[in-house]
C-alpha atoms as one frame of an Amber mdcrd trajectory, in Angstrom:
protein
  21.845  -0.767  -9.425  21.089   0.536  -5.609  19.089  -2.600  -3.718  19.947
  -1.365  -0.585  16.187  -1.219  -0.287  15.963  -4.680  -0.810  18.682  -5.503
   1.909  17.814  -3.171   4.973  16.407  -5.340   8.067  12.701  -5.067   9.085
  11.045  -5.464  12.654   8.000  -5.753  14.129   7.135  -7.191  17.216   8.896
 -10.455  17.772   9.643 -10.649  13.692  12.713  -9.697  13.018  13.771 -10.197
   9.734  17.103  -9.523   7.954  16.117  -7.981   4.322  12.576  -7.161   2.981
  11.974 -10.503   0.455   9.636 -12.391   1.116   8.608 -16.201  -0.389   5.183
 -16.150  -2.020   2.777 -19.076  -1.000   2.493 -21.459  -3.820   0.580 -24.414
  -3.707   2.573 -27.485  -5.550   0.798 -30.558  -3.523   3.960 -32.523  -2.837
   2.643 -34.086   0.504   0.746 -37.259   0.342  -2.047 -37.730   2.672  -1.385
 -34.370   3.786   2.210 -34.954   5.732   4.668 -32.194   4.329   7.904 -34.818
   3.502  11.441 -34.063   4.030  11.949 -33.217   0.268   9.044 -30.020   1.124
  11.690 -29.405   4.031  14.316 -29.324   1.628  12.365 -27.409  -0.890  11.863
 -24.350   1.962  15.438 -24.714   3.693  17.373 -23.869   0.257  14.974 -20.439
  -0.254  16.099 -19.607   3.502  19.813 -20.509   2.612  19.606 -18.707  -0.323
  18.757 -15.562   1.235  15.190 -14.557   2.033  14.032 -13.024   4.805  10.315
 -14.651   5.161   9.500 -17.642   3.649   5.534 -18.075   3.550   4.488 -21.580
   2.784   2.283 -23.026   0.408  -1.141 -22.794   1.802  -2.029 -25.073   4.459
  -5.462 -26.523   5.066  -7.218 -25.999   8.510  -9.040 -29.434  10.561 -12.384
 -29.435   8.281 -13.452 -32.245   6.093 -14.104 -29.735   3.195 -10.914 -27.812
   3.348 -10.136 -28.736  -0.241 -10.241 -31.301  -2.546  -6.808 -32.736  -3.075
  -5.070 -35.097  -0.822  -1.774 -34.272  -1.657  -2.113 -30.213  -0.325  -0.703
 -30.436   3.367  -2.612 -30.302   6.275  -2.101 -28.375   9.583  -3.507 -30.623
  11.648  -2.888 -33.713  13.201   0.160 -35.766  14.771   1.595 -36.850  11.277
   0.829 -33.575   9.474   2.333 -31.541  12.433   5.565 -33.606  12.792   6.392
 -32.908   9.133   6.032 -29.161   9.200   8.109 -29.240  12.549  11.082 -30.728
  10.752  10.331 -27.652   8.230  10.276 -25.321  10.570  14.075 -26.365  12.204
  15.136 -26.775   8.920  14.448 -22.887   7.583  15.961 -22.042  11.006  18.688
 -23.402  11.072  19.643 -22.136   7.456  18.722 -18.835   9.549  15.581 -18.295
   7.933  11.898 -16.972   9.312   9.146 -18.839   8.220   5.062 -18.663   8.952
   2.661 -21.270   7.767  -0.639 -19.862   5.146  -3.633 -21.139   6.603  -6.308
 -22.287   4.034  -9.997 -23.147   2.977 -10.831 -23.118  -0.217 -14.567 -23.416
   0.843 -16.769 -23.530  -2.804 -13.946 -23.626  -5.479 -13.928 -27.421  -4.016
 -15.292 -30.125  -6.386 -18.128 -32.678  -4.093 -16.668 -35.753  -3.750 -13.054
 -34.989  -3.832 -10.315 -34.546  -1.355  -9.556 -36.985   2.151 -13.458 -36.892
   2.998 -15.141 -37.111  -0.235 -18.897 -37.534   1.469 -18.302 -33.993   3.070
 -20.307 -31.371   1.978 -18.703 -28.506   0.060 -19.149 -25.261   2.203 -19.738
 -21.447   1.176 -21.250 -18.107   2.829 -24.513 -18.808   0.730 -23.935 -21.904
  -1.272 -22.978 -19.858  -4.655 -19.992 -20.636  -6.532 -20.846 -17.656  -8.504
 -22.660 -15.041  -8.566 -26.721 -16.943  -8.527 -24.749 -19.804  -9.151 -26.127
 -21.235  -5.947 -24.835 -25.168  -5.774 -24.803 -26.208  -1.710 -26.417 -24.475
   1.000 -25.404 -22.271   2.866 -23.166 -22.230   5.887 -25.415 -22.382   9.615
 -23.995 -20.037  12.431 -22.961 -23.305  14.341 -20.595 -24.744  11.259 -18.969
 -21.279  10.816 -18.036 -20.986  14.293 -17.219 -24.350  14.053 -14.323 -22.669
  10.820 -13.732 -19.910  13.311 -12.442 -22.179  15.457 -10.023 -24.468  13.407
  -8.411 -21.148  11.810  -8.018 -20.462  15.855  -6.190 -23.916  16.451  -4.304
 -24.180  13.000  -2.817 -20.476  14.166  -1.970 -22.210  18.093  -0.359 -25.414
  16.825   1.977 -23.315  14.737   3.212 -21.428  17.237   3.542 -24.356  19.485
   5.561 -26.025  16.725   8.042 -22.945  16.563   6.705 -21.104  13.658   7.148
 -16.836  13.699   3.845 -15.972  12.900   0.601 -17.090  10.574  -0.944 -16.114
   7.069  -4.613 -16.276   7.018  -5.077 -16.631   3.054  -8.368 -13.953   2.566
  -7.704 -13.720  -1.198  -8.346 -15.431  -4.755 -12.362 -16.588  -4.105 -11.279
 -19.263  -1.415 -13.822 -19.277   1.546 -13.425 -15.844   3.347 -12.745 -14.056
   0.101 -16.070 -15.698  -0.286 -17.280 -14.250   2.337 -15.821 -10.194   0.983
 -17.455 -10.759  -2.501 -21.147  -9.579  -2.585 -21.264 -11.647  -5.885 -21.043
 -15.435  -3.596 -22.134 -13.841  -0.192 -25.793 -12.664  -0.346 -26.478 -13.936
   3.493 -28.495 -11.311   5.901 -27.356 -12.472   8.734 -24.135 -10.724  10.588
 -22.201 -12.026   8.378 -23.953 -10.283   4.873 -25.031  -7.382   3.652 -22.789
  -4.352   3.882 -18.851  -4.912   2.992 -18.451  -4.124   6.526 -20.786  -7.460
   7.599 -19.463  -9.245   4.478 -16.091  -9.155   6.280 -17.294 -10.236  10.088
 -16.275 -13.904   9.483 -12.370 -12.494   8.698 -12.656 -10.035  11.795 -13.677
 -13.258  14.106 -10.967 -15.488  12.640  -8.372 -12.606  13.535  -9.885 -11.886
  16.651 -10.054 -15.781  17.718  -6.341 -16.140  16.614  -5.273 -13.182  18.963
  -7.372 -14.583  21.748  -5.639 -18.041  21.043  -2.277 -16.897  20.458  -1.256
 -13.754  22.441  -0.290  -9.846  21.317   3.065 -10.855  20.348   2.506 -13.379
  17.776   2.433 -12.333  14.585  -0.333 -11.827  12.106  -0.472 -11.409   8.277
  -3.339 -11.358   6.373  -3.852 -11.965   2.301  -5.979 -10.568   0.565  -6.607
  -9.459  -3.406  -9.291  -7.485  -5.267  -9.156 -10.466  -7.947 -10.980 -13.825
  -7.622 -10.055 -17.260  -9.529 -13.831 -16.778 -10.534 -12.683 -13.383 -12.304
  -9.864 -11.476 -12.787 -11.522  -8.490 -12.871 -13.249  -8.756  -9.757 -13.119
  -5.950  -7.684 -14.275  -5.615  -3.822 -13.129  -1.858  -3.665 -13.699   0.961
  -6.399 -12.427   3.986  -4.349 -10.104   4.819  -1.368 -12.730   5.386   0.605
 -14.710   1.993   0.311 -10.855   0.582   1.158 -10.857   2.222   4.077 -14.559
   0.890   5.193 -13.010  -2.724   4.293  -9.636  -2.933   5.690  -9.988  -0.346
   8.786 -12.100  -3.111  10.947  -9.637  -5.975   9.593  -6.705  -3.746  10.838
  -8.532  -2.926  14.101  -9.551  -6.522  15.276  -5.511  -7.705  14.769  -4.011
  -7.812  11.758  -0.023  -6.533  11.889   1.275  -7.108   8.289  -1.365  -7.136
   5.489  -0.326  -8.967   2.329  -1.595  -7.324  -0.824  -1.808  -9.934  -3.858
  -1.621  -7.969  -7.425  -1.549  -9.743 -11.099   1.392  -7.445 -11.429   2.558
  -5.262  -8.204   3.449  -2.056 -10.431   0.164  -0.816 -11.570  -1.604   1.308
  -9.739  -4.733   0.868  -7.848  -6.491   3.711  -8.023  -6.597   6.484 -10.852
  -5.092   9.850 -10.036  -1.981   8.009  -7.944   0.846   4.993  -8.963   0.474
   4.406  -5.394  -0.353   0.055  -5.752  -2.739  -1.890  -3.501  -0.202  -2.723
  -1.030   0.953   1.701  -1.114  -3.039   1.941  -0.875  -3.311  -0.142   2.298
   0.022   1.068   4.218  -1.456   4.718   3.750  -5.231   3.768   5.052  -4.397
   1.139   7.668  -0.785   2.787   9.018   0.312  -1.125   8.682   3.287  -2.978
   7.294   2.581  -4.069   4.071   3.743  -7.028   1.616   3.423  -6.470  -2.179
   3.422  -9.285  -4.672   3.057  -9.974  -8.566   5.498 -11.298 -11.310   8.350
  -9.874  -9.396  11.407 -10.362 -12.185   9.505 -11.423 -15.206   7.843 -10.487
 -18.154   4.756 -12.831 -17.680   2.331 -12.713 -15.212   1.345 -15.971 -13.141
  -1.696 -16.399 -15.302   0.580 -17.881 -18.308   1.868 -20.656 -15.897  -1.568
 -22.236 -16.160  -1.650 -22.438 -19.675   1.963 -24.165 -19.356   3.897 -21.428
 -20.190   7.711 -20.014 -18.934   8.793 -16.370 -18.081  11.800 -14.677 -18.612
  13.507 -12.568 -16.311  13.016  -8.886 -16.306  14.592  -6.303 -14.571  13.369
  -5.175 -10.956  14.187  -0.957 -11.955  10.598  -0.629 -10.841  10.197  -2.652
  -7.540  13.666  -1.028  -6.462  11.910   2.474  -7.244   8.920   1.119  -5.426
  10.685   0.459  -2.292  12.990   3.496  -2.214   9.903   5.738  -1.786   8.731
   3.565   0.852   5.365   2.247  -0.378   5.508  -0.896   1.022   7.746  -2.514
   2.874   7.943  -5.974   2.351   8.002  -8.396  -1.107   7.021 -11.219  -1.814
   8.969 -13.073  -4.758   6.865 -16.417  -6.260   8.190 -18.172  -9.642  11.500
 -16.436  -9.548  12.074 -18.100  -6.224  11.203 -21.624  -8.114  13.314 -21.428
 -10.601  16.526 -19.897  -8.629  16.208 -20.651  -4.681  19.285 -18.219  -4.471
  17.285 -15.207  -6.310  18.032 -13.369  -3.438  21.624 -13.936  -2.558  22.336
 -13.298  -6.611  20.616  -9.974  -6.612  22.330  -8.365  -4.041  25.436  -9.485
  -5.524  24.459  -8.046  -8.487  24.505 -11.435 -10.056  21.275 -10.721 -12.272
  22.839 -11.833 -15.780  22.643 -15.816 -13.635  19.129 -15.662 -13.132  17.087
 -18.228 -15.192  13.752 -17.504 -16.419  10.885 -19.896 -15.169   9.721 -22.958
 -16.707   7.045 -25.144 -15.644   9.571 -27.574 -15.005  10.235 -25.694 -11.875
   6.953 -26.324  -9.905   8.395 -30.033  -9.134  11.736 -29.286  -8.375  13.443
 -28.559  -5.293
């Protein structure tokens, strides 16, 4: 098996990486109060040592009382919070790893009442949860620049703290998915209407972030067709409605768009086995990330009703990135249950992988 795909060196910019794998977010909530611990240091340092070339972390929640629900998800922002993901970041580097924080609101998927400011309103575009499933009200012009702003700082601090770059999570119905979906954004405003509008609040986050933190610090953005509100969901039909969505995302400063799929072999698009993150590279010109049950049989979905995976082979993803479709990957639950997925498969060590268990979300 050739994965000299897997194993060539990628640049851009000031990123310099030395293979194409990537870490997936995942969101475990392993740090109380917020602080990221020195076992979540631990937990990133082994994926560095064993081998891949970005590690993106779990996501991380911006300075707003509503940013989510559970205490334990980790904060980027303040003294305590910021400390803790320092000692991450030395730690992946000096295993000789990259790493770039996933910066996070889950704006209406919140339950009122929860999280480290439980009297805090929950926030969304229009105060739907669902489509005219309208809960809270919706978001003034003064509170989202107000959001604007925090992604801005959340970006700064982590380049002050020594991270290579950011993630701006877009994807999965958190708060500027949101903002994409027609079905939970029905403002009129700038920030509503056409998909165009419906994606202003992501263009000003990107465009705040390069303001903040300069042309040579590097920015990814995630986004997915899917929502947590339905799988189906899609915010694109055709090539040509991608292009009206991500060409004004690509403009205002995005370098590396990350492209979350259930499962990153299907296609996107009939006529072409081109994927989303294919799709995007050819419309936007941009590096790319694809993601999706890289190296098993079952896709994330079955984690949630408890269930493992076993490994399957990665014939297709190899294909995938011999033809150049995308050129980064992102690896999730293999990279749980074996933090040296990476160093075994390019010794050709597949027969020691182990499948994934839900046991695995705890562990380091």
């Amino acid at each position: 098996m050739n994965t000299s795909a897997l194993f060539t060196p990628f640049e851009l910019g000031n990123l310099k990486l030395a293979n194409r794998t990537v870490m997936a977010p995942m969101t475990r909530g392993f740090s109380p109060n917020g602080v990221p611990t020195d076992a979540v240091a631990e937990y990133y340092r082994k994926r560095a040592e064993g081998g891949v070339g970005l590690i993106i972390t779990e996501g991380t929640l911006i300075n707003h009382p509503a940013a989510s629900g559970d205490p334990s998800y980790p904060s980027f922002y303040g003294e305590e919070a910021l400390a803790g993901w320092k000692k991450v970041v030395d730690a992946v580097h000096a295993a000789g790893g990259k790493i770039i924080p996933q910066i996070w609101h889950v704006g209406a998927t919140r339950r009122p009442g929860t999280g480290p400011v439980p009297d805090a309103p929950s926030v969304s575009p229009s105060g739907l949860v669902s489509k005219d499933k309208k809960v809270f009200e919706a978001l003034s012009l003064d509170e989202i620049n107000v959001l604007i702003a925090a992604y801005a700082q959340a970006a700064y601090d982590a380049k002050e703290i020594g991270f290579d770059g950011v993630e701006i999570h877009g994807a999965h119905g958190y708060l500027i998915d949101q903002f994409f979906w027609a079905d939970t954004n029905v403002r009129t405003d700038q920030y509503g209407g056409s998909l165009q509008a419906r994606s202003q609040f992501a263009i000003d986050i990107i465009k705040a972030i390069r303001e903040r933190c300069g042309s040579d610090f590097t920015i990814i953005f995630r986004w997915s067709q899917w929502k947590q509100q339905d799988y189906t969901a899609r915010l694109t039909t055709t090539p040509e409605e991608l292009a009206e969505f991500l060409t004004p995302l690509s403009d205002a400063g995005v370098d590396i768009f990350h492209c979350s799929q259930r499962r990153f072999w299907e296609p996107e698009f009939e006529g072409s086995d081109m994927n989303l993150a294919g799709w995007t590279k050819k419309i936007t010109g941009k590096p790319t990330i694809s993601v999706g049950s890289v190296g098993l049989d079952q896709e994330f979905l079955t984690s949630f009703q408890g269930e493992g995976a076993s490994v399957a082979n990665i014939d297709n993803l190899l294909e995938k990135m011999n033809s150049n479709e995308f050129d980064l990957i992102a690896i999730g639950r293999s990279l749980l249950a074996n933090p040296d997925w990476v160093n075994k498969v390019k010794a050709g060590q597949l027969d020691e992988l182990k499948p994934f268990t839900q046991e695995n979300i705890s562990q380091l």
